[in-house]
C-alpha positions in Angstrom: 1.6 -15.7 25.6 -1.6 -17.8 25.5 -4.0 -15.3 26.9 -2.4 -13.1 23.9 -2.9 -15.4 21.1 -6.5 -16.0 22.3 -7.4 -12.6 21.9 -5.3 -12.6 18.5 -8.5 -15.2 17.1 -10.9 -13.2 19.0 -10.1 -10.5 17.2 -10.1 -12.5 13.9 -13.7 -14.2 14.6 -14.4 -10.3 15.3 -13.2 -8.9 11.7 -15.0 -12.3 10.3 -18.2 -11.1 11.9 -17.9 -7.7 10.2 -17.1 -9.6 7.2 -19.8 -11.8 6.8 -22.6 -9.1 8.6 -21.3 -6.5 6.1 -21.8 -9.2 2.6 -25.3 -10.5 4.2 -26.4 -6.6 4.6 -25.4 -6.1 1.1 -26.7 -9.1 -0.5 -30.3 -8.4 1.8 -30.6 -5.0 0.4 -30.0 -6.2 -3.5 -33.1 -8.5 -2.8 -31.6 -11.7 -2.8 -29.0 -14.1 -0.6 -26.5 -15.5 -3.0 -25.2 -18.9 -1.2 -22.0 -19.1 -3.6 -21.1 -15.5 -1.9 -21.7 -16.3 1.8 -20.4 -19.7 1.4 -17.1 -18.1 0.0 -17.0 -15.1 3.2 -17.5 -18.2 5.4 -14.4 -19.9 3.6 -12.4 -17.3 3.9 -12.9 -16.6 7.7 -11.8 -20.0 8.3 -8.6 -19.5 6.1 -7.6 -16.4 8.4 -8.1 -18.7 12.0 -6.6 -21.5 10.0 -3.3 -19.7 8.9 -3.0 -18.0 12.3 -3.6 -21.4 13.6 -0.8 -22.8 11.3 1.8 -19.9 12.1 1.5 -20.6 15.7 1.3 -24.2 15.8 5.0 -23.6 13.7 6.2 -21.6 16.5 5.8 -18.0 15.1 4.9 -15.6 17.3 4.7 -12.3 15.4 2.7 -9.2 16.3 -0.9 -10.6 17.0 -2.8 -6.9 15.4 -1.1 -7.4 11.7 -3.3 -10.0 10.4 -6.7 -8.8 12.5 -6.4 -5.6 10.6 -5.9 -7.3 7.7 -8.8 -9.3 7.7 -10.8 -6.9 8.9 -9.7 -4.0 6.2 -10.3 -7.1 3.4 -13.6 -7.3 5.2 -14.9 -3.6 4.4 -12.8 -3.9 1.0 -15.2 -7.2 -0.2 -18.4 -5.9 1.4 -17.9 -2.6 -0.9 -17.0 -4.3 -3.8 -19.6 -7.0 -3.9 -22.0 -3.4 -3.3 -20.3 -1.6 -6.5 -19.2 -4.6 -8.4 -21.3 -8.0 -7.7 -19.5 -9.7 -11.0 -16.1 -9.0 -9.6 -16.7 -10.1 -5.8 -15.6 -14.4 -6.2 -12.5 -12.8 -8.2 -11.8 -11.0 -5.3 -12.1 -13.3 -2.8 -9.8 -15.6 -4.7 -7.4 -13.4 -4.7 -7.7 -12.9 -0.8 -7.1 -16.5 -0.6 -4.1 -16.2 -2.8 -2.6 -13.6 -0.5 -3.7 -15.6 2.8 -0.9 -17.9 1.3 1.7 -15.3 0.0 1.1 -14.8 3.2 1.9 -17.4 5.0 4.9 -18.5 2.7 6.0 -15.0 3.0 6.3 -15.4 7.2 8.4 -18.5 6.9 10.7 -17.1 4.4 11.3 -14.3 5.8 12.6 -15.9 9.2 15.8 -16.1 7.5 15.5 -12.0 6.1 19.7 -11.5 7.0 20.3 -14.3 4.6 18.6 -12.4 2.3 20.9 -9.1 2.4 24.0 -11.3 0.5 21.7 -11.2 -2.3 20.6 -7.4 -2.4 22.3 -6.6 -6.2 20.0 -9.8 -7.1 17.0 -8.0 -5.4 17.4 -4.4 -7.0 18.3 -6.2 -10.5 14.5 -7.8 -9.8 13.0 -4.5 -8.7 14.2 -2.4 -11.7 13.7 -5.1 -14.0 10.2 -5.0 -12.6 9.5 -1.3 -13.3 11.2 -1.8 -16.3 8.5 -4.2 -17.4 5.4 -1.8 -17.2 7.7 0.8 -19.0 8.8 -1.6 -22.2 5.6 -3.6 -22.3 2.8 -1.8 -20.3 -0.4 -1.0 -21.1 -2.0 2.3 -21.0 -5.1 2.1 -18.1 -6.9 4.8 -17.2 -4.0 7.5 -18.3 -1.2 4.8 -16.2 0.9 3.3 -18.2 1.6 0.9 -15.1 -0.2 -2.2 -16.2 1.6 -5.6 -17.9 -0.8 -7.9 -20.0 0.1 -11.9 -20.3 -2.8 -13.2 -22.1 -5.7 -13.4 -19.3 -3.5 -11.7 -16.9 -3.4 -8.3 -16.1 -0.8 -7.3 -13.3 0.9 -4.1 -12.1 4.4 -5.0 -11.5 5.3 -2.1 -9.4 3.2 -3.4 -6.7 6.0 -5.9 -6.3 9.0 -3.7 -7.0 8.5 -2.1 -4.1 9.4 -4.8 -1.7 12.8 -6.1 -3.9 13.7 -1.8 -3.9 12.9 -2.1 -0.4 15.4 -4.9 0.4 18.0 -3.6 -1.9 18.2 -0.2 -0.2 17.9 -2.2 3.4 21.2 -4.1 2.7 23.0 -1.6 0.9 22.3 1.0 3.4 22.6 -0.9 6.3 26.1 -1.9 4.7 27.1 2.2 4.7 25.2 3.6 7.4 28.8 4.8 8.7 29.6 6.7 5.6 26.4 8.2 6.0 26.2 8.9 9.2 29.9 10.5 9.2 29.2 12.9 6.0 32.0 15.0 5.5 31.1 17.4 2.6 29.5 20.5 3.0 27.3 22.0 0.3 26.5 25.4 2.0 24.3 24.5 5.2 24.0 20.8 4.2 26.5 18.4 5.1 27.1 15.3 2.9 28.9 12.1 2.1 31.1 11.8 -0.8 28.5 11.1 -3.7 29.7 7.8 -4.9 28.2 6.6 -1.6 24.4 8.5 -2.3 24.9 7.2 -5.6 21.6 4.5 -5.4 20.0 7.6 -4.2 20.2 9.5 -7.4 19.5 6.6 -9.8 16.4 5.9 -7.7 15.6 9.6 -8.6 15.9 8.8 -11.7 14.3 5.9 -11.9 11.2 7.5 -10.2 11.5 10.7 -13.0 11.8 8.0 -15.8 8.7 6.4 -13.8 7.0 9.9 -14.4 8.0 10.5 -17.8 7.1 7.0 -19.5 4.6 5.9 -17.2 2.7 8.8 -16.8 2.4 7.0 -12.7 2.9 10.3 -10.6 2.0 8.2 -7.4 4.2 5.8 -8.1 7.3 7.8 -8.7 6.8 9.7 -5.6 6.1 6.5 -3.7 9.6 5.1 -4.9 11.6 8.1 -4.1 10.0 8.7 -0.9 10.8 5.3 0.4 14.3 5.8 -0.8 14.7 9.1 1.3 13.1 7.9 4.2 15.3 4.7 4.5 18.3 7.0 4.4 17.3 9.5 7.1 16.1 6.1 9.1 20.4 5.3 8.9 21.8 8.7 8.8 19.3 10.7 10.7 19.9 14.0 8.9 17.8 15.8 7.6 20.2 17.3 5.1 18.8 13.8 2.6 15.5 14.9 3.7 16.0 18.5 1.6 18.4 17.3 -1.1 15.7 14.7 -1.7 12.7 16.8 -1.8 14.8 19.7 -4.1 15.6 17.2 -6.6 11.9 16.1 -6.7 10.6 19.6 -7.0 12.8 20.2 -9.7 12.2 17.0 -11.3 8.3 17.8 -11.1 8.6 21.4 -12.3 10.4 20.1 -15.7 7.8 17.3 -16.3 5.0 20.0 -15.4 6.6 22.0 -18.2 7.1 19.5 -20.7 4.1 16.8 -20.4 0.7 17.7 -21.0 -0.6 14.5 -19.1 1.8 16.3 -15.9 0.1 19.4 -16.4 -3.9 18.4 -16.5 -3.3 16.1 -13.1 -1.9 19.1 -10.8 -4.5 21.6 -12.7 -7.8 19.4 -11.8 -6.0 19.2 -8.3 -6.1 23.0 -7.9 -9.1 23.6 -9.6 -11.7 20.8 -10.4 -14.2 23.1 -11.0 -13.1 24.8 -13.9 -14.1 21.5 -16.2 -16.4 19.7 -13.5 -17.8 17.3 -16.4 -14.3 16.7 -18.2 -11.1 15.6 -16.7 -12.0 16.6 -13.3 -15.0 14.6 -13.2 -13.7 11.8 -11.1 -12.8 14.1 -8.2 -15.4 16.4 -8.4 -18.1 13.4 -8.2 -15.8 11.8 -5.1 -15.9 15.1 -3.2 -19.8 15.4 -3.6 -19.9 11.6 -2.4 -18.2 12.4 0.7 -20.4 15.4 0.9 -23.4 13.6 1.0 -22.1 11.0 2.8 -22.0 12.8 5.7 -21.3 11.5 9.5 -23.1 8.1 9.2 -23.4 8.0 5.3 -26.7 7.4 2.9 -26.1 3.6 3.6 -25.2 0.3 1.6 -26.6 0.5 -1.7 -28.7 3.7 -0.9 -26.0 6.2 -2.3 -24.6 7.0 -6.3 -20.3 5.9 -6.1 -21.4 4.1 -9.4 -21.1 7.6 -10.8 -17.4 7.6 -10.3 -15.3 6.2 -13.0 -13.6 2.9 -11.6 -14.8 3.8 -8.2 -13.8 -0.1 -7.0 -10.0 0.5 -7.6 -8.7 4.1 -6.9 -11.6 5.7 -5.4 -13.3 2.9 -3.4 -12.1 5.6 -0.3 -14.9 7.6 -1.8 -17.1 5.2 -2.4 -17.1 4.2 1.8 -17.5 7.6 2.5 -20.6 7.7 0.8 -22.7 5.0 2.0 -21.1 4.4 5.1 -20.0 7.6 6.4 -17.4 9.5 8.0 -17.7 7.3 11.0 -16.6 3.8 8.4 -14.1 6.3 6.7 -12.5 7.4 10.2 -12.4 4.1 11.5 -10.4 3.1 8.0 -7.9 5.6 8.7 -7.6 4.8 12.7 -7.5 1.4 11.2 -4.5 1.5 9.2 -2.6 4.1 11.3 -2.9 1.4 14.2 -1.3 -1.0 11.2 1.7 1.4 10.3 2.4 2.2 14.1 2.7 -1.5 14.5 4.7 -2.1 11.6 7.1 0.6 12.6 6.7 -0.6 16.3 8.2 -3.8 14.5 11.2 -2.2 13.4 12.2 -0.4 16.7 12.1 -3.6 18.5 13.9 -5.7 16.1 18.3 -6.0 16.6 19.6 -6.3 13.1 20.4 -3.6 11.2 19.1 -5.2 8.1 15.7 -6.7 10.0 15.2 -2.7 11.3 15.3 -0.9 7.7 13.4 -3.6 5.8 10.4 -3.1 8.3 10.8 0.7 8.4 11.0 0.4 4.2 7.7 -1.6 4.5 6.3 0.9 6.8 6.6 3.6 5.1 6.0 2.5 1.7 2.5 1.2 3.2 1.6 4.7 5.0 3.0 6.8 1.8 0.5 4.3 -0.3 -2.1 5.2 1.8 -1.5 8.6 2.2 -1.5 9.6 -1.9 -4.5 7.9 -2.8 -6.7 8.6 0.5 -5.2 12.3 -0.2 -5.8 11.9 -4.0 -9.6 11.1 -4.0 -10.1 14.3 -1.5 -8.5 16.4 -3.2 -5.5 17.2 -0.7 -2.9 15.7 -2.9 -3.1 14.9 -7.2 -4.7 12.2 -8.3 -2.0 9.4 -8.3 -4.0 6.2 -9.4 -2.5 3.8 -6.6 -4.8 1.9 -5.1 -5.7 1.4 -1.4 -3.8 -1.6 0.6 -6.3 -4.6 1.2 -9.5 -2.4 0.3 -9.3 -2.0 -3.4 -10.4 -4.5 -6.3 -7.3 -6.1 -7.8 -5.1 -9.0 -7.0 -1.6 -7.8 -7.8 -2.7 -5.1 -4.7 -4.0 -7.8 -2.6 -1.1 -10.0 -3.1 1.2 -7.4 -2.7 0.3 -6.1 0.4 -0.2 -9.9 2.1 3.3 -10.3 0.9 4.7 -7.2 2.6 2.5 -8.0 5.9 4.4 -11.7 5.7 7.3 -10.2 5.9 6.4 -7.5 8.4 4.8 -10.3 10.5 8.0 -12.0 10.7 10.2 -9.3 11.6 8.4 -8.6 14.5 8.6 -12.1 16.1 10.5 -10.9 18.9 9.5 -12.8 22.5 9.5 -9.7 24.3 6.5 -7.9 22.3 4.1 -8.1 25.0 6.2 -6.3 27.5 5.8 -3.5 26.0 
């Protein structure tokens, strides 16, 4: 156990490294060393050894990759925005800072995750009332109507949703896994429980189309109702909610296709950005000649053009790394948080409650769908959704989010017998 939390701040002195190498190559090639900025990346290296410090001091002993790959992901995140965005890099650091300790609070809490589960109507009452929110009292951002504005703050509450949907669907199904598991209807080659008991199913269907509709948040509706499908083939394993769920989306996405303009010029840019190159396809068709001419080792920091995407430091910062630093930066992303997902779902297969199990497979696949739509948004293999990318992209509801969700992750996968395995 010792040898493995040593290499746990190895690792983390390691991502702070690439942290503070990546901000001094940036800041050396603008012409000038700004102390305020390295002073801050030296801050917050010592915040990630000093909250793993303080985790294990209280006797936690979660998996020792999560928050490695977090710091190291916030690492390449900060060195590309302070390269796009100089003004906007202290704001983002703070918000690091701020997730560090949603963090940490997050881990402790969710120690006691069953106790939770008596609370789940609670939790899904939050969630909706969340989404809710950026429905009734949203602002419309960059074609999304997904963002809430309180005075000087400007927060996306679906980025918290998630988690509260997550835990409602964790309890509830973990609650009915038998029903599910025993279905007893058949609908031609499908077999299914009665429907009262896929009920929470179809109203998060609905929620996601109303998502679609209103909020104009393609990403975001898919995200929800893909969490909500996997979670149910995670307790049933059928695939029959597998089909049903992606029939009902289909058909849901057809009929918005039909009746919404917005619908219609998302999927036709997707299928053919070159018919209006320098109009509403001219964010993807500038992000695909960025990754062209980033090529296998990129043009280098501050030597290529990602200021010629529109808000390239929120939903196509993926482009913008491809650019200057290459496909080998841009693979090592993906390896990077592909090694985070396995070990979130790694999490889940080891834990022994039924509630503990689904919450971390929830997480897990809500953070691998997340990453999947926008890294397959900005090349062009999926729509643009305008999610942003966990722990990379500028904006602090994102970065708290997803500190949040690694908490709890972090948590659930405190189980002694990790390094037997």
């Amino acid at each position: 156990m010792t040898n493995i939390r040593r290499h746990e701040r190895t690792l983390l002195l390691i991502a702070g490294v690439i942290m503070l190498n990546g901000i001094l190559a940036v800041s050396l090639t603008l012409g000038s060393v700004d102390y305020n900025i390295i002073g801050t990346t030296c801050g917050l290296v010592i915040s990630f050894i000093f909250v793993n410090a303080l985790l294990h001091k209280a006797g936690h002993a979660g998996d020792p990759l999560l928050l490695p790959l977090a710091a190291l992901l916030a690492g390449i995140g900060l060195t590309t925005i302070l390269r796009l965005k100089p003004n906007l890099f202290l704001l983002q650091a703070m918000w690091i800072g701020i997730g560090l300790l949603c963090f940490l609070i997050s881990a402790f809490i969710a120690r006691r995750l069953e106790q939770i589960a008596k609370f789940k109507y609670v939790c899904g009452f939050i969630g909706i009332s969340l989404l809710l929110s950026a429905i009734l009292f949203g602002t419309d951002i960059g074609g999304n109507k997904n963002w809430v504005i309180l005075g000087p703050i400007r927060f996306q509450p679906s980025e918290f949703a998630k988690m509260f949907i997550v835990l409602f669907l964790a309890a509830y199904l973990s609650e009915r896994r038998e029903l599910l598991t025993l279905a007893t209807r058949h609908y031609g080659p499908l077999v299914l429980p009665h429907p009262r008991f896929i009920a929470p199913l179809i109203a998060v269907w609905g929620l996601g189309m109303m998502m679609f509709i209103l909020q104009r948040d393609m990403g975001a509706a898919l995200l929800y109702f893909g969490i909500a499908i996997i979670m149910t083939y995670m307790v049933s394993g059928r695939l029959s909610y597998i089909v049903i769920g992606l029939i009902l989306f289909l058909i849901g996405s057809l009929l918005c296709y039909k009746l919404y303009s917005h619908i219609q010029t998302r999927v036709d840019i997707w299928l053919n950005p070159w018919a209006d190159p320098n109009g509403n396809a001219y964010q993807i068709v500038q992000s695909l000649f960025a990754f062209g001419s980033g090529g296998i080792m990129g043009s280098g920091l501050t030597y290529g053009f990602p200021g010629m995407i529109p808000e390239v430091h929120t939903d196509f910062i993926f482009s913008a790394i491809g650019e200057e630093m290459g496909l080998m930066v841009a693979g090592a992303v993906i390896i990077i948080y592909i090694i985070m997902v396995y070990r979130a779902f790694r999490a889940a297969l080891l834990s022994t409650m039924p509630f503990s199990i689904l919450v971390a497979g929830g997480l897990s696949a809500s953070m691998a769908l997340q990453i999947f739509l926008i890294i397959g948004g900005v090349t062009k293999f999926f729509p643009l959704t305008g999610i942003t990318l966990p722990f990379i992209s500028y904006g602090g509801s994102s970065i708290v989010a997803n500190f949040i969700l690694l908490g709890m992750l972090f948590a659930i996968s405190e189980v002694r017998s990790y390094d037997a395995k």
